[in-house]
C-alpha positions as a LaTeX table, in Angstrom:
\begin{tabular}{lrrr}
\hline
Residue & $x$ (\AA) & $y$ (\AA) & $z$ (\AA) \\
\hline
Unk1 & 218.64 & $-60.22$ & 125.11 \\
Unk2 & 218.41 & $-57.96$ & 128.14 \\
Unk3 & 220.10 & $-60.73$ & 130.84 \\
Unk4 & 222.57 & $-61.03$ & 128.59 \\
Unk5 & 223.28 & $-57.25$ & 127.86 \\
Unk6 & 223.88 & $-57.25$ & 131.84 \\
Unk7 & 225.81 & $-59.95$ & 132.09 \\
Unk8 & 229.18 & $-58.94$ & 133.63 \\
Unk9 & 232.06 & $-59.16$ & 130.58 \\
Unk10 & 235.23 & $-60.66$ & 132.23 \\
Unk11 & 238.40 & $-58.74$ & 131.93 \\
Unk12 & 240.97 & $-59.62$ & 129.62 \\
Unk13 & 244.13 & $-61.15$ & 131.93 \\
Unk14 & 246.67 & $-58.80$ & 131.84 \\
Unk15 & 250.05 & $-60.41$ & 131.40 \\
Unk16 & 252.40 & $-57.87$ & 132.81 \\
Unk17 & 250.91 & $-58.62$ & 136.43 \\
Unk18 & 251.38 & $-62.40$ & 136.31 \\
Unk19 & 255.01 & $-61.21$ & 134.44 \\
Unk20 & 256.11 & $-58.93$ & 137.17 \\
Unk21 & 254.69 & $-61.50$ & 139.79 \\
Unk22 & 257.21 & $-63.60$ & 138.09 \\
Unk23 & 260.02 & $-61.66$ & 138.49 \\
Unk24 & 258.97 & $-60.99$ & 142.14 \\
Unk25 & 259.54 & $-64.82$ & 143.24 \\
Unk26 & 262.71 & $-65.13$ & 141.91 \\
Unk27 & 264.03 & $-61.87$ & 143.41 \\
Unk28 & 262.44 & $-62.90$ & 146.88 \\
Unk29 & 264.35 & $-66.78$ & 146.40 \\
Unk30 & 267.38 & $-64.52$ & 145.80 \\
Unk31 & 266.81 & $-62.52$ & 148.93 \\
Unk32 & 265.99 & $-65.15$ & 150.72 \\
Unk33 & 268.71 & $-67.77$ & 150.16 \\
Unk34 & 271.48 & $-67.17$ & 153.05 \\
Unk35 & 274.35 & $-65.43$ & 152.12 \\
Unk36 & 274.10 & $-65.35$ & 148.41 \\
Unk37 & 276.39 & $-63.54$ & 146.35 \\
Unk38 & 273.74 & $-62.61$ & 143.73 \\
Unk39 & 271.98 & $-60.65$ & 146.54 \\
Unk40 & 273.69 & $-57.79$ & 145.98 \\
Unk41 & 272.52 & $-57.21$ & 142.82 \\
Unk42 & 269.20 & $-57.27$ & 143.10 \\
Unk43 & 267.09 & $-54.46$ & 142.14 \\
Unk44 & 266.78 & $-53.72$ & 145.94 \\
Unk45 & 270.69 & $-52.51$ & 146.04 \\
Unk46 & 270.15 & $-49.80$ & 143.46 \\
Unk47 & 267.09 & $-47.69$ & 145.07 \\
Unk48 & 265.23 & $-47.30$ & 148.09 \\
Unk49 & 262.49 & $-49.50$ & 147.10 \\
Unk50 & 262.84 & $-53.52$ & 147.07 \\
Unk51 & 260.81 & $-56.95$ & 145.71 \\
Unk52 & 258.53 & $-56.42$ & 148.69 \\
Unk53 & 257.16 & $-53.33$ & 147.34 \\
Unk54 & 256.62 & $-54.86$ & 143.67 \\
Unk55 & 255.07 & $-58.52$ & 145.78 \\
Unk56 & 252.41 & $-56.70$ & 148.09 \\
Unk57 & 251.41 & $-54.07$ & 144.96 \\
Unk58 & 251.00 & $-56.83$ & 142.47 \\
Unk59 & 248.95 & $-58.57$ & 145.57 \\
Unk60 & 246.74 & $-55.62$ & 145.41 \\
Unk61 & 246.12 & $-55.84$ & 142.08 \\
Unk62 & 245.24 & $-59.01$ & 141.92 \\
Unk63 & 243.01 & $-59.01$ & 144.70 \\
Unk64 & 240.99 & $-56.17$ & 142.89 \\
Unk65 & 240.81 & $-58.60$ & 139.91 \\
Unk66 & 240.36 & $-61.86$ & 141.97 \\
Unk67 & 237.94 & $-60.45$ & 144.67 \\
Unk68 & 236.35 & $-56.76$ & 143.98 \\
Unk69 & 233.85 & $-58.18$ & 141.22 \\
Unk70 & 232.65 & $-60.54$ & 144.01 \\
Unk71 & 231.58 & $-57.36$ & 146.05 \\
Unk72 & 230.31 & $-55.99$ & 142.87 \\
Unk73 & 227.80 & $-58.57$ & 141.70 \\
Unk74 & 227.39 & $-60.57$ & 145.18 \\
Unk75 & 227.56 & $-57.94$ & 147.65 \\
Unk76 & 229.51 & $-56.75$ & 150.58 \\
Unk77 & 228.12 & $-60.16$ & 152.47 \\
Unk78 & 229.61 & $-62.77$ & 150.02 \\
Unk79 & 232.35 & $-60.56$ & 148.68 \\
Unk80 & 233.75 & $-60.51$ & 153.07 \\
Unk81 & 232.82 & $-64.56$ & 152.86 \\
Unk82 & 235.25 & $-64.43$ & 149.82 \\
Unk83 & 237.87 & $-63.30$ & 151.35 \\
Unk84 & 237.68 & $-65.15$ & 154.66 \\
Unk85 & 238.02 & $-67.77$ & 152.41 \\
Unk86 & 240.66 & $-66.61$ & 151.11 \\
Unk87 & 242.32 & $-65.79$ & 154.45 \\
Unk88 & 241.90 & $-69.53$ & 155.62 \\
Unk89 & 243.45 & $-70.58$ & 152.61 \\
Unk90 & 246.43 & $-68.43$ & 153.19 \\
Unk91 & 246.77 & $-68.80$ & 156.96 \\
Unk92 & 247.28 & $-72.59$ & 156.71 \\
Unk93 & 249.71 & $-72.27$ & 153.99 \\
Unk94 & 251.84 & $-70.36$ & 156.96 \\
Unk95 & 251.05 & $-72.50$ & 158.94 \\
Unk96 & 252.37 & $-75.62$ & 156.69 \\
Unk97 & 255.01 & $-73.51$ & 155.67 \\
Unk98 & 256.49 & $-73.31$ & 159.00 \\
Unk99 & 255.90 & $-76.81$ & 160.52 \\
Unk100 & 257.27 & $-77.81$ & 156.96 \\
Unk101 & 260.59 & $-75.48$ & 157.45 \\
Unk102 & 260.41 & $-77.49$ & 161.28 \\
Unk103 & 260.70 & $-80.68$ & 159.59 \\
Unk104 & 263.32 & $-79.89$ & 157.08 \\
Unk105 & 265.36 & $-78.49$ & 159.69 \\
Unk106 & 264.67 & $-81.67$ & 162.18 \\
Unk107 & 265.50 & $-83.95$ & 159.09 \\
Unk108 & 269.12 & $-81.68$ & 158.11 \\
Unk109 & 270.27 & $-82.21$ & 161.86 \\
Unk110 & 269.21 & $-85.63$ & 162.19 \\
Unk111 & 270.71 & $-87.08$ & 159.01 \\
Unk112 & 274.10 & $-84.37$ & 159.04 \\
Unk113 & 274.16 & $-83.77$ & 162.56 \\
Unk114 & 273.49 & $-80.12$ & 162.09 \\
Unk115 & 272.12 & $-77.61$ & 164.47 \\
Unk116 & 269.33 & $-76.16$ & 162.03 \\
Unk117 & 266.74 & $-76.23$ & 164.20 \\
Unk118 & 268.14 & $-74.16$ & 167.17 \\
Unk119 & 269.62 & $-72.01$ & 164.62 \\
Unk120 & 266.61 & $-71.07$ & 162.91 \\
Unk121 & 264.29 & $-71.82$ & 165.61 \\
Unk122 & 265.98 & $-71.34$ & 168.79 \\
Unk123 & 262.67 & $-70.39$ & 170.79 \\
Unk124 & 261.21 & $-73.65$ & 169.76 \\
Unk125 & 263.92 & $-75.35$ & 172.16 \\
Unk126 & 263.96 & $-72.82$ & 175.23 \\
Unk127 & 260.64 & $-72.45$ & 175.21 \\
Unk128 & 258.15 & $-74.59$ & 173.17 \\
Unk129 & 255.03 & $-74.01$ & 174.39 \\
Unk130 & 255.11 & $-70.29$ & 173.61 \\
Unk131 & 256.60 & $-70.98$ & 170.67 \\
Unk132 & 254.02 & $-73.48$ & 169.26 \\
Unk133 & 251.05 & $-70.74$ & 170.84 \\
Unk134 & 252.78 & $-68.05$ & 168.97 \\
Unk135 & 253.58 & $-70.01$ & 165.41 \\
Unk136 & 249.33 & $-70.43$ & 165.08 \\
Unk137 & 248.57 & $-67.09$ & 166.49 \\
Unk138 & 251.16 & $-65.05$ & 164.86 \\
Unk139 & 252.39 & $-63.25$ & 167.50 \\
Unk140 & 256.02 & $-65.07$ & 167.18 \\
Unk141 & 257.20 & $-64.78$ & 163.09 \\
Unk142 & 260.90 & $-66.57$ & 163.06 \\
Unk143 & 263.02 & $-64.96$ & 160.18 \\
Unk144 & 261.81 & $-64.16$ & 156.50 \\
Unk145 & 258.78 & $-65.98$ & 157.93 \\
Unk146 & 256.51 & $-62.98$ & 157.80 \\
Unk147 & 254.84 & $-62.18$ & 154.73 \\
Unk148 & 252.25 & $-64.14$ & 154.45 \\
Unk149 & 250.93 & $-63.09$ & 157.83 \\
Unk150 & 251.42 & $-59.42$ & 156.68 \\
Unk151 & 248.96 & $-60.26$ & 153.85 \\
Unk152 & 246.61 & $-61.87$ & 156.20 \\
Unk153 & 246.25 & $-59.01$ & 157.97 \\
Unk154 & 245.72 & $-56.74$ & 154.88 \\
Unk155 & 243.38 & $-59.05$ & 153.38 \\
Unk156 & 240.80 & $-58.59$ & 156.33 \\
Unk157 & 241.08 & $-54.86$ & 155.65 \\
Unk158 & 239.28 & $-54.98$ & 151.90 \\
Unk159 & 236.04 & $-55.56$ & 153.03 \\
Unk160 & 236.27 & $-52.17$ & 155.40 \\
Unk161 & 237.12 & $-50.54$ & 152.37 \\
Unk162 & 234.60 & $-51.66$ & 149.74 \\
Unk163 & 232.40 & $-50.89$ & 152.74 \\
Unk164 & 234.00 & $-47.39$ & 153.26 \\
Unk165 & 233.61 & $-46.98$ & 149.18 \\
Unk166 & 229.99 & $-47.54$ & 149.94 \\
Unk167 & 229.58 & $-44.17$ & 152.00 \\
Unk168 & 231.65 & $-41.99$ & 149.89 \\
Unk169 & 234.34 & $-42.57$ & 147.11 \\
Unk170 & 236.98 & $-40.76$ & 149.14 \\
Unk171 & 236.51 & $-42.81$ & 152.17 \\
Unk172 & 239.11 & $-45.91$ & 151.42 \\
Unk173 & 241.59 & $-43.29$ & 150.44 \\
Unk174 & 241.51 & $-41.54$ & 153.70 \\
Unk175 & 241.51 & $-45.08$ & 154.86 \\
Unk176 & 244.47 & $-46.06$ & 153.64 \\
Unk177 & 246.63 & $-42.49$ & 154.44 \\
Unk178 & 245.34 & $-42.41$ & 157.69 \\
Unk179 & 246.50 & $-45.76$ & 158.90 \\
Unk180 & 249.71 & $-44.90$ & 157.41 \\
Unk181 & 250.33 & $-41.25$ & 159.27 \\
Unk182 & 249.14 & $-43.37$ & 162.59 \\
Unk183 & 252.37 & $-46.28$ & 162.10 \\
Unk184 & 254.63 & $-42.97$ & 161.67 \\
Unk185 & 253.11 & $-41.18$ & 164.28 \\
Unk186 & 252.22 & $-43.39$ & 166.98 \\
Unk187 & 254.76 & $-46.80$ & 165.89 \\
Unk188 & 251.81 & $-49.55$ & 166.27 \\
Unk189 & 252.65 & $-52.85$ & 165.70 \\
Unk190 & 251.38 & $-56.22$ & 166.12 \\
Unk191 & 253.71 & $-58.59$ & 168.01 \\
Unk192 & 256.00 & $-60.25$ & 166.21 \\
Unk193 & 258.24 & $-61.92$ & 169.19 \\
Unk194 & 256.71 & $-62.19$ & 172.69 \\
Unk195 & 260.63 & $-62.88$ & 174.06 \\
Unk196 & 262.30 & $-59.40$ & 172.95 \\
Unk197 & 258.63 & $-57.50$ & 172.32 \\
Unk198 & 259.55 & $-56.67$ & 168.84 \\
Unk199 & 256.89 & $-55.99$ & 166.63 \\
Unk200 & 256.31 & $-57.66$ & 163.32 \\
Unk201 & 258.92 & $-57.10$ & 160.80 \\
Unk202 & 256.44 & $-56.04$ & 157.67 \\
Unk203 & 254.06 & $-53.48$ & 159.90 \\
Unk204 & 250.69 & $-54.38$ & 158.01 \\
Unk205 & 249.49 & $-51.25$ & 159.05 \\
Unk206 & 251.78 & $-49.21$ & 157.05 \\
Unk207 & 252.49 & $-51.56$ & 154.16 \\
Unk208 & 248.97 & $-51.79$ & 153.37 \\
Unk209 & 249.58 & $-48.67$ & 151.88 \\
Unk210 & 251.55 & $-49.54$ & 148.83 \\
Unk211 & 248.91 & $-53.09$ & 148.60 \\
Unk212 & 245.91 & $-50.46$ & 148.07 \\
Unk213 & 247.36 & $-48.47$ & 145.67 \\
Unk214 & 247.44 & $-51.50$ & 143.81 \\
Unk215 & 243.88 & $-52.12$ & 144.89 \\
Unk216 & 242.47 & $-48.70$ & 143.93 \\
Unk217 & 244.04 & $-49.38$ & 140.64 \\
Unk218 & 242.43 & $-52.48$ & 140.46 \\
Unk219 & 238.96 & $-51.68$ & 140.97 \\
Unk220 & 239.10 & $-48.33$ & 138.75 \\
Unk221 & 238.84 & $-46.25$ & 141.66 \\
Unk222 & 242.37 & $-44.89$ & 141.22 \\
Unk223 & 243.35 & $-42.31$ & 137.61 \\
Unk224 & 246.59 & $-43.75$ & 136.15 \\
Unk225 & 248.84 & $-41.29$ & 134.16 \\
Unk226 & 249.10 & $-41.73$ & 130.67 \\
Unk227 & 251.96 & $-44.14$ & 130.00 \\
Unk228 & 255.23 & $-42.86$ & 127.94 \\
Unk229 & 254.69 & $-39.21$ & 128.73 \\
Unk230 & 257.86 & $-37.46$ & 128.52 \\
Unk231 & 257.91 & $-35.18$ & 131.44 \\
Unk232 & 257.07 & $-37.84$ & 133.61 \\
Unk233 & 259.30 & $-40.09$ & 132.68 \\
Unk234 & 261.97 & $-37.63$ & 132.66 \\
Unk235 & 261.02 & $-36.92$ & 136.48 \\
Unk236 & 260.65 & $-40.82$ & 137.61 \\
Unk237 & 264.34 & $-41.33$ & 136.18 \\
Unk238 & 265.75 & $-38.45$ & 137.91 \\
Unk239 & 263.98 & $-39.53$ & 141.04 \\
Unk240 & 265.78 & $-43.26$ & 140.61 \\
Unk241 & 269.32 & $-41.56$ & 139.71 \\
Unk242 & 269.43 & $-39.44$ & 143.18 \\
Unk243 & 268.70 & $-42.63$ & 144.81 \\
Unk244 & 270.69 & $-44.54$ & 143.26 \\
Unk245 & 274.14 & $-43.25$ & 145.21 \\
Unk246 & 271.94 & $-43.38$ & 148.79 \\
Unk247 & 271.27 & $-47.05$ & 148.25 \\
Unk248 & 274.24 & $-49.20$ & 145.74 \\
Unk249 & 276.28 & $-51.02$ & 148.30 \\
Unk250 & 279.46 & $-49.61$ & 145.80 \\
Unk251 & 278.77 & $-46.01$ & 146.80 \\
Unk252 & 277.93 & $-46.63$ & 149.99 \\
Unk253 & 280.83 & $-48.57$ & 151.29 \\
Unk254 & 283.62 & $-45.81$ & 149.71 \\
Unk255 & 281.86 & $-42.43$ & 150.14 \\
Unk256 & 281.10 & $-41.86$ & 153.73 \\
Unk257 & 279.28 & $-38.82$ & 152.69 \\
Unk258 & 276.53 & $-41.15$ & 150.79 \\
Unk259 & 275.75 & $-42.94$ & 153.75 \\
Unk260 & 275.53 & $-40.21$ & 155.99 \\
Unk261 & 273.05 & $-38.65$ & 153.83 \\
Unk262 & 271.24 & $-41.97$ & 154.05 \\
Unk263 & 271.28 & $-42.38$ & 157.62 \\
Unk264 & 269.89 & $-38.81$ & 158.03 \\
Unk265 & 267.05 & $-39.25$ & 155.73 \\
Unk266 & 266.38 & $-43.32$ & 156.71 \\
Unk267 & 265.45 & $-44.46$ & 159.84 \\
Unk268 & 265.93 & $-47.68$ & 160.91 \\
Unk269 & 262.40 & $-49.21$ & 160.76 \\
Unk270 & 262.38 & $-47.90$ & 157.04 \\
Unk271 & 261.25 & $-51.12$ & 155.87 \\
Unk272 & 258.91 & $-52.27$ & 158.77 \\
Unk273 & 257.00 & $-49.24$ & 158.62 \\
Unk274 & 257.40 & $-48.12$ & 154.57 \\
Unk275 & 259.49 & $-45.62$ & 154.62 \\
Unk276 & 257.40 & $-42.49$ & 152.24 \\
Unk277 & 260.80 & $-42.85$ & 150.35 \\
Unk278 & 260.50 & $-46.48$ & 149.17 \\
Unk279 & 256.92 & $-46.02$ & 147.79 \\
Unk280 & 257.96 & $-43.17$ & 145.86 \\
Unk281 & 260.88 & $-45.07$ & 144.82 \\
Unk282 & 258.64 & $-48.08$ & 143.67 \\
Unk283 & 256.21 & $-45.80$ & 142.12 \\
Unk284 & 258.43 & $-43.78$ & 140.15 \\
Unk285 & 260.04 & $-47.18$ & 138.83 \\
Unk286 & 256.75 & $-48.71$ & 138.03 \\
Unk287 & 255.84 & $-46.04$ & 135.65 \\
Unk288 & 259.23 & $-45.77$ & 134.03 \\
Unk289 & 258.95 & $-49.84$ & 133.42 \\
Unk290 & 255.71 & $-49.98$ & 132.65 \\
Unk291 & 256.18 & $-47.04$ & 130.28 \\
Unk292 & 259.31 & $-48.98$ & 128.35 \\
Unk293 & 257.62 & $-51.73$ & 128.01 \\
Unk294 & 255.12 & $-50.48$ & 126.20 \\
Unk295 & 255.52 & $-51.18$ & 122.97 \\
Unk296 & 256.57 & $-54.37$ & 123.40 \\
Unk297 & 253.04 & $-55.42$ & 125.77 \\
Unk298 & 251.90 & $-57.74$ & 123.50 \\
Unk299 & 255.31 & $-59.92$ & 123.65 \\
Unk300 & 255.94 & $-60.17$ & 126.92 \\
Unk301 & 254.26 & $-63.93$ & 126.43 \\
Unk302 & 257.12 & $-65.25$ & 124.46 \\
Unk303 & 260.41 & $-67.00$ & 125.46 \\
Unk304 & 261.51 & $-66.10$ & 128.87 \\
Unk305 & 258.43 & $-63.75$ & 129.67 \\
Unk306 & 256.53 & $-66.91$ & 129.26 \\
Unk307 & 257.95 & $-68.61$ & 131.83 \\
Unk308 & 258.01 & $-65.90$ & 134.34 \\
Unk309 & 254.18 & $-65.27$ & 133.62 \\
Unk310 & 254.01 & $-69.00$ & 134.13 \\
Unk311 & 255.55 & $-68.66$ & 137.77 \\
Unk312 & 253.80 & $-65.34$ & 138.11 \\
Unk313 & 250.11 & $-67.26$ & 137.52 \\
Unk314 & 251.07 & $-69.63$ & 140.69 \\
Unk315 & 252.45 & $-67.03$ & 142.90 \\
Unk316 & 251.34 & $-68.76$ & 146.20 \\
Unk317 & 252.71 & $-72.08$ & 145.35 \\
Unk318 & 255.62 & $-70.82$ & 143.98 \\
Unk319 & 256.47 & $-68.42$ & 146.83 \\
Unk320 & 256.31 & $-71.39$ & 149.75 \\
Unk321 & 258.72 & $-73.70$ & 147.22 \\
Unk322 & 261.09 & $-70.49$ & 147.33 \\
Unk323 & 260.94 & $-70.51$ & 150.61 \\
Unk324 & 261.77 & $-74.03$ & 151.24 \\
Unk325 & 263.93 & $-74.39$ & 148.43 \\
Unk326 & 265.65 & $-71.68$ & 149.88 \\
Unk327 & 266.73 & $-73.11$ & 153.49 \\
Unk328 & 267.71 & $-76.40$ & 151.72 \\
Unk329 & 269.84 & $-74.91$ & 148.89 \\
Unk330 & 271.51 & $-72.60$ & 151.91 \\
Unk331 & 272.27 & $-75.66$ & 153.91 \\
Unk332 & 273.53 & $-77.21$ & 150.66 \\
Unk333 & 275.45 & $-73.93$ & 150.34 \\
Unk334 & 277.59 & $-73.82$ & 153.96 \\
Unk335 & 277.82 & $-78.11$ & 153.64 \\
Unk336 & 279.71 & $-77.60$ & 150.58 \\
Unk337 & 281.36 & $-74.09$ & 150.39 \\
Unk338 & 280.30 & $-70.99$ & 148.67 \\
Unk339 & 282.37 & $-70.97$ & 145.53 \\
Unk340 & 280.63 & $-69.00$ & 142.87 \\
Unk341 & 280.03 & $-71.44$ & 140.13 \\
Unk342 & 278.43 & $-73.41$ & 143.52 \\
Unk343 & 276.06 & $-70.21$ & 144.04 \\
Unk344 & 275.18 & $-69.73$ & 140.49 \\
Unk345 & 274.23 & $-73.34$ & 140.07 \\
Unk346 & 272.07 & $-73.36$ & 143.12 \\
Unk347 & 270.34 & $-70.13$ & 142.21 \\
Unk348 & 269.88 & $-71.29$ & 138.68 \\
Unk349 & 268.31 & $-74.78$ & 140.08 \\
Unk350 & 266.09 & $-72.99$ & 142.51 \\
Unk351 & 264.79 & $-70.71$ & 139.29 \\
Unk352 & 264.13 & $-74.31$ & 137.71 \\
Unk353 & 262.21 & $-75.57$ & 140.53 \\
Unk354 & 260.25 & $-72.58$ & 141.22 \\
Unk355 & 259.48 & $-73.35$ & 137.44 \\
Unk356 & 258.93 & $-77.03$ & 137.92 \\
Unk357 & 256.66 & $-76.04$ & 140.67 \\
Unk358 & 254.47 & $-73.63$ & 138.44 \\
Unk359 & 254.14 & $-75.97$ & 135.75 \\
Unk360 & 253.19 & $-78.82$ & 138.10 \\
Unk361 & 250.21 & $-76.52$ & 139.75 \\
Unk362 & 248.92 & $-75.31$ & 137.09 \\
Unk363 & 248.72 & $-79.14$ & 135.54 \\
Unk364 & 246.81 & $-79.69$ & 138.70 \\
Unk365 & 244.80 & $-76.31$ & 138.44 \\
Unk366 & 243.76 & $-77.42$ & 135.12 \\
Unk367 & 242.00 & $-80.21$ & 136.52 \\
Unk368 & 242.58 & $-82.53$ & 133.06 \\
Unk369 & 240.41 & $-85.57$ & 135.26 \\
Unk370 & 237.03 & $-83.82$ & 134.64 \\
Unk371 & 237.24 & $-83.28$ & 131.14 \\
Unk372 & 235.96 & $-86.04$ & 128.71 \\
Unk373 & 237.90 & $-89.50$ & 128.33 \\
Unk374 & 240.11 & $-89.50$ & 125.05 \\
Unk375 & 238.29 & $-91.82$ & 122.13 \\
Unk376 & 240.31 & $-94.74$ & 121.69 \\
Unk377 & 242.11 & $-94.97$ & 118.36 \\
Unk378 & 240.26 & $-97.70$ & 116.21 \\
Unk379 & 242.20 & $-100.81$ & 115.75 \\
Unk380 & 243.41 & $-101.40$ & 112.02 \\
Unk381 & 242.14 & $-104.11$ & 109.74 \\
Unk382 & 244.93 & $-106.58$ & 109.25 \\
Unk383 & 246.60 & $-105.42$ & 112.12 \\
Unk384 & 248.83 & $-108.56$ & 114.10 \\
Unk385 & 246.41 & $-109.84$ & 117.09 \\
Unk386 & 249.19 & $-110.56$ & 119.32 \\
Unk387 & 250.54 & $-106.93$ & 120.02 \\
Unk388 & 246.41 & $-105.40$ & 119.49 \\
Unk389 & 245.59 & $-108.32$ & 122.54 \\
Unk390 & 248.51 & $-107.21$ & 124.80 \\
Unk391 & 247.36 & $-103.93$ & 125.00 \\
Unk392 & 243.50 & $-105.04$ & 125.38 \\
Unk393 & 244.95 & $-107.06$ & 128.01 \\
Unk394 & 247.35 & $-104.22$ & 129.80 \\
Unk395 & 244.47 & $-101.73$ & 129.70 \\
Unk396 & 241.81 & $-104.36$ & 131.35 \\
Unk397 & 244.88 & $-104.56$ & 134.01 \\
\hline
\end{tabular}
């Protein structure tokens, strides 16, 4: 009775992560497909905040769940071998990712006599051997190509903070603000193109910030407020409505006063480096969602919240087909104009693939070889022997 008193209980899943994860790969196919009209609607146009912020938090999150039990039970030596593991797993998928986006490119000029390839990958033709050294070391990231390394990189960083936990609770909090301040005061970066010397477009450094929030929250380490309380909401929404005219496109382009405001409080590497704005932004909007939805927690598994939770449950998978999907539905795009009815049937088929994808992981995920073989169905008495003997004889086939 004892071993099993200390036997670790496993956490109920909590469906709003694997919901908003959801959500999160269809706004980043969105983003991500060239020159789509429904881009400017995304949630990114309306604050200062974007799907990136909502990706790497729910990352953190899960990576409490998926990872910081390891360190509990197993130790800080397993719980690192855990997530090296986990790093591996995630640097090939870059890896494929790219060489895949390569080949898709290679196959679009060869069979329409495009250019794809030295229009997405230009530094592949001038100068390959850098290029090919830099795709496996990460020091060149081509476009919308970089956050999966950013995660890398953040990844390698838990095990210094369940270690830092170790020595004091504060310690990964001081961590985490520390490495922040030195990206705004210093500008470190990895290298992210060894032609032009920029640095990578998602600064690790500073975005692994808003990741362990999510961590913190994860592991219990970090308070939450009390959902649905009044004052805060009231502050969150009023926080989101004076953003709202610095960031809407509609504002923007007809009240030169908006975007002068924005340009004096934004720099330019707002999103490399996290701008202090856009986690406020994302953390004010978090609570005000999260509060909403309250009441309705328990049904967010039903209908179209099922689906998205499905999606959200295979985010990996589902983020390199929205990737992929992505180039091929934008070459699809420019080969056959960029009507609107066009657009909205290629976003609404990538949302059905990214779905297609999900469903077909998970059917994998579920392993359904290992379980036991189905009993046959007994044969009737009286049956007909020819049709019972063609099917003896099919399945001995």
């Amino acid at each position: 009775m004892a071993a099993l008193a200390s036997a670790p209980v496993k956490r109920p899943r909590d469906e709003r992560l694997d919901f908003f994860r959801g959500v999160t790969m269809l706004i980043i196919f969105v983003a991500h497909l060239p020159e789509n009209s429904w881009n400017a609607w995304i949630p990114a146009r309306f604050g200062f905040s974007s799907g990136a912020e909502l990706f790497v938090f729910c990352s953190g999150i899960a990576s409490a769940l998926a990872f910081g039990g390891v360190f509990v039970r197993r130790g800080l030596a397993i719980g690192s071998a855990r997530i090296a593991y986990r790093i591996w797993q995630v640097y090939w998928a870059q890896v494929a990712l790219v060489l895949g986006l390569i080949a898709l490119a290679a196959a679009l000029d060869r069979i329409f006599g495009l250019a794809e390839i030295a229009r997405q990958f230009a530094p592949l033709l001038s100068d390959p051997e850098q290029a090919l050294f830099g795709l496996v070391t990460l020091t060149w990231q081509p476009d919308y190509l970089d956050i999966l390394p950013m995660y890398l990189v953040i990844l390698a960083l838990v095990p210094v903070m369940m270690l830092a936990r170790r020595l004091h609770a504060a310690l990964p909090f001081l961590i985490a603000v520390a490495l922040y301040a030195m990206i705004w005061a210093t500008g470190f970066n990895l290298s992210g193109n060894p032609w032009n010397g920029a640095g990578w477009f998602l600064n690790p450094f500073a975005w692994q910030f808003i990741f362990f929030i999510g961590f913190f929250i994860g592991m219990g380490w970090l308070p939450l407020p009390r959902l649905g309380d009044r004052r805060l909401m009231l502050a969150a929404a009023s926080f989101l409505l004076l953003s709202l005219p610095l960031s809407f496109w509609g504002i923007l382009e007809h009240w030169p006063f908006a975007q002068a405001v924005r340009d004096l409080l934004i720099p330019a590497s707002e999103k490399t480096d996290l701008h202090i704005l856009r986690v406020l932004h994302f953390l004010a909007l978090a609570y005000l969602v999260l509060s909403l939805i309250e009441p309705w927690r328990d049904r967010l598994d039903r209908g179209l919240g099922h689906l998205l939770i499905l999606i959200g449950r295979q985010s990996l998978a589902c983020f390199l087909a929205s990737v992929v999907l992505a180039r091929l539905l934008g070459t699809i795009a420019d080969m056959a104009g960029r009507g609107e009815l066009l657009v909205a049937l290629l976003n609404l088929a990538g949302f059905a693939l990214i779905l297609a994808t999900a469903l077909v992981v998970g059917w994998f995920k579920s392993a359904p070889w290992s379980g036991p073989a189905p009993k046959p169905v007994p044969e009737q008495r009286g049956a007909p022997v020819g049709p019972a003997l063609t099917t003896r004889v099919r399945e001995a086939s």
